[in-house]
C-alpha positions as CSV (number, residue, x, y, z in Angstrom):
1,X,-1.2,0.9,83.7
2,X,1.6,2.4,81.9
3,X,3.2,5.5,84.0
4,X,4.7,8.3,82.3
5,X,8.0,10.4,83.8
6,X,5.9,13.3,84.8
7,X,3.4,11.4,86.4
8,X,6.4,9.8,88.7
9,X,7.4,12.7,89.7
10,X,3.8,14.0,90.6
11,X,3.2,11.2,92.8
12,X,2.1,11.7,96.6
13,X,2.3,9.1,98.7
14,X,0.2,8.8,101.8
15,X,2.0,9.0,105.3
16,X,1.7,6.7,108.2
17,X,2.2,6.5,111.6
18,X,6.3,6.3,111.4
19,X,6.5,7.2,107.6
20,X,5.3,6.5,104.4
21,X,2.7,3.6,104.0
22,X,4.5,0.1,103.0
23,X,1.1,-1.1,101.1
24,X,0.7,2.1,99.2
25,X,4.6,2.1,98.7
26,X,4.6,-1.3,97.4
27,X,1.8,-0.7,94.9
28,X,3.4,2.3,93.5
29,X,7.2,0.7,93.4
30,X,4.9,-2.4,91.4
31,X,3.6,0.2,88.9
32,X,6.8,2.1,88.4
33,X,8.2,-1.5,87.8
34,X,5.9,-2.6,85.2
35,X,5.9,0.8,83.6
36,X,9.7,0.2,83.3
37,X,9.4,-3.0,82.0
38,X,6.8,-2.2,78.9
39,X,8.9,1.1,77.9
40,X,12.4,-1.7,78.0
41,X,10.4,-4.5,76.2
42,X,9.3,-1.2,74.0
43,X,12.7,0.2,73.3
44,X,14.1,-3.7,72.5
45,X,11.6,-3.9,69.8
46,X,12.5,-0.4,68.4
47,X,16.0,-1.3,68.6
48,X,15.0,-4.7,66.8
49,X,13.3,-2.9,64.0
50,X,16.1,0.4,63.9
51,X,18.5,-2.4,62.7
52,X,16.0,-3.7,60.5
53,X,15.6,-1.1,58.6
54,X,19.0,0.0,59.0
55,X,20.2,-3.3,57.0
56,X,17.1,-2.5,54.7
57,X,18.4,1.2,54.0
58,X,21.9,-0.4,53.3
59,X,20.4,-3.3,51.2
60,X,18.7,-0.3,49.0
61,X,21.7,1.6,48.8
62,X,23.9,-1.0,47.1
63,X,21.1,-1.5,45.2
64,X,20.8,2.7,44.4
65,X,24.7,2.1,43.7
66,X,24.3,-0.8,41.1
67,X,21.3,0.8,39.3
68,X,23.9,4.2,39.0
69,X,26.5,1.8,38.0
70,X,24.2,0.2,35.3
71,X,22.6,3.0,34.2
72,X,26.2,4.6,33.4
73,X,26.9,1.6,31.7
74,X,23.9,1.3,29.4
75,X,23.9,5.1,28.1
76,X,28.2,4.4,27.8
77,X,26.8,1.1,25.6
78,X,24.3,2.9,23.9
79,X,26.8,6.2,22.9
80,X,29.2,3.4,21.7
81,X,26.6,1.6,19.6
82,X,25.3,5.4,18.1
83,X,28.7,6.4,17.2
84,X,30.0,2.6,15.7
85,X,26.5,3.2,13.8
86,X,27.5,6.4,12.4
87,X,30.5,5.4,11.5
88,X,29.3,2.5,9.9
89,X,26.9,4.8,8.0
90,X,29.5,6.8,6.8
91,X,31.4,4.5,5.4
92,X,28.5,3.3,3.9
93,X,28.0,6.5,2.1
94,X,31.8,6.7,0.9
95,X,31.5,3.2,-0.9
96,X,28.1,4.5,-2.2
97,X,29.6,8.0,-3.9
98,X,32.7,6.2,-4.7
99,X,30.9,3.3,-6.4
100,X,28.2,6.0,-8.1
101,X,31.2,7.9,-9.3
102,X,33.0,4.5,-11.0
103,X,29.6,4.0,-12.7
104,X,29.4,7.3,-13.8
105,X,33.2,7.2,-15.2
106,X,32.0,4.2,-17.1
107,X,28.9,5.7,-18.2
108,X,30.6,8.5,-19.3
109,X,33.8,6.2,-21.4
110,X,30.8,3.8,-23.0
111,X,29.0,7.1,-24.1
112,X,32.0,8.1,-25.6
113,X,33.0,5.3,-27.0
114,X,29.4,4.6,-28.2
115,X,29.3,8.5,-29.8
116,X,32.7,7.7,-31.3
117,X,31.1,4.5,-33.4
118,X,28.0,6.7,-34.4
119,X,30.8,9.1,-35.5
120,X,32.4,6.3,-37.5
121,X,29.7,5.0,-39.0
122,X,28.1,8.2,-39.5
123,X,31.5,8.8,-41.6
124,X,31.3,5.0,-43.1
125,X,27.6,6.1,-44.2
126,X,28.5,9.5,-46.0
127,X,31.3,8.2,-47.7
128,X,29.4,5.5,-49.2
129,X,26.7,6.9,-49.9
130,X,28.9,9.7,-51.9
131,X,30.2,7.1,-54.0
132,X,26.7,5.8,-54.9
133,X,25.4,9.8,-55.4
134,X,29.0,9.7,-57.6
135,X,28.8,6.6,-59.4
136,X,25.5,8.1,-62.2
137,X,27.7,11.3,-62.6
138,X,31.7,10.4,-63.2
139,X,30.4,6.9,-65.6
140,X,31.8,4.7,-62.6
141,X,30.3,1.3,-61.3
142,X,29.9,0.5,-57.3
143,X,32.3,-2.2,-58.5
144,X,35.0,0.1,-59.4
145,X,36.5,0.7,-63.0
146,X,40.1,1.6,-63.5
147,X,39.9,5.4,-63.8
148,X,42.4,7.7,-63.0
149,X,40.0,10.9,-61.3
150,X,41.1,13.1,-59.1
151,X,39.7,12.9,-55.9
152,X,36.1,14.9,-55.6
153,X,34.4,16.4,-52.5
154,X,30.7,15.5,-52.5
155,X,28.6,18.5,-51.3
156,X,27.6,18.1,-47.9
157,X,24.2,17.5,-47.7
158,X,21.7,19.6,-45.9
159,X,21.4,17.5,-42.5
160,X,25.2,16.9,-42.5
161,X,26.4,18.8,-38.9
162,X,29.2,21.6,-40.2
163,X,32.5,21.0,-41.2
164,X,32.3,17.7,-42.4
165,X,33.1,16.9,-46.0
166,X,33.4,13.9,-47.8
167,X,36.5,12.8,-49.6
168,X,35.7,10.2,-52.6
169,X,39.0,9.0,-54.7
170,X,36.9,7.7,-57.4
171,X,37.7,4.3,-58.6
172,X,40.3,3.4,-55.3
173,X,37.9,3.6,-53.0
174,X,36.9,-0.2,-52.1
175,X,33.4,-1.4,-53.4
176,X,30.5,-1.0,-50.9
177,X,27.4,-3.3,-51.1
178,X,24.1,-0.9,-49.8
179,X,20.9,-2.9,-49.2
180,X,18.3,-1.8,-51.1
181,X,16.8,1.2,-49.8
182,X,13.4,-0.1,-48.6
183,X,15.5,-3.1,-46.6
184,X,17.8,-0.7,-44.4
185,X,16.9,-1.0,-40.7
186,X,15.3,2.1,-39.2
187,X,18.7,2.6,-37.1
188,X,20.7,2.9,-40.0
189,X,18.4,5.2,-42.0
190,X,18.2,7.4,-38.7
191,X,21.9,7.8,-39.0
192,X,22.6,8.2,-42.9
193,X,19.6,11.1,-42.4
């Protein structure tokens, strides 16, 4: 039977004849003894587990530490990883508009260059065919004749765009072979109009 400090000190012994009983003495002193020795065995065990859990609560707070540590590092990683992609991205998109503008540029120098044969041919096309619309009227053959005309400006016909005139020097120009007209390809009649 476990004795508590209050109950010690509440404790009334019986008297004898020259004093306090030894039997009742002894019995008590026992109890006080044993009481003592479960609250020691008692505190050893809580002291046991205190450091137990004191090495636990240090074991968790290295760990608390790393996890903090870690955790810095990954968002560090993953800000390093969103910005080298951005960059990355960025570039990308400067290599895109700067290769979209080269194959605009040479878009743009083929168109011109392809306008600039229609042009030509267009030319090439009006000129010949004002030496064939000449050839009935001045007595001339496609194969040329030695004539001495002056030069003649054919009448622009009506799909010709304005301003352009065609020069024909009669007999100097050089001799121009026409398919038939039934045989021209459909590109060529497009552009003679």
């Amino acid at each position: 039977m476990a004795l508590t400090p209050v109950e010690v000190r509440h404790i009334q012994l019986k008297r004898g004849l020259f004093g306090y009983r030894k039997a009742a003495v002894h019995r008590m002193m026992d109890d006080i003894a044993d009481s003592f020795e479960t609250v020691w065995r008692e505190r050893s065990q809580l002291v046991e587990r205190v450091e137990e859990l004191e090495t636990e609560v240090t074991r968790h707070v290295e760990l608390e530490g790393l996890l903090r540590s870690t955790l810095v590092s990954a968002e560090r990683a993953s800000q390093d990883l969103k910005e080298a992609a951005r960059r990355e991205a960025d570039v990308i998109v400067t290599e895109a508009n700067a290769e979209a503008r080269k194959v605009l540029r040479d878009a743009i120098t083929e168109k011109e260059q392809l306008m600039g044969d229609v042009h030509r041919v267009q030319a090439l096309l009006r000129s010949a065919l004002a030496v064939v619309d000449e050839a009935p009227t001045t007595g001339s053959t496609v194969s040329g004749s030695a004539s001495t005309a002056e030069p003649t400006t054919a009448a622009p016909a009506a799909d010709d765009p304005p301003g352009w005139s065609v020069t024909s020097r009669g007999s100097q120009s050089a001799p121009v072979a026409l398919p038939p007209v039934g045989e021209q390809p459909e590109g060529i009649r497009k552009l003679a109009g």
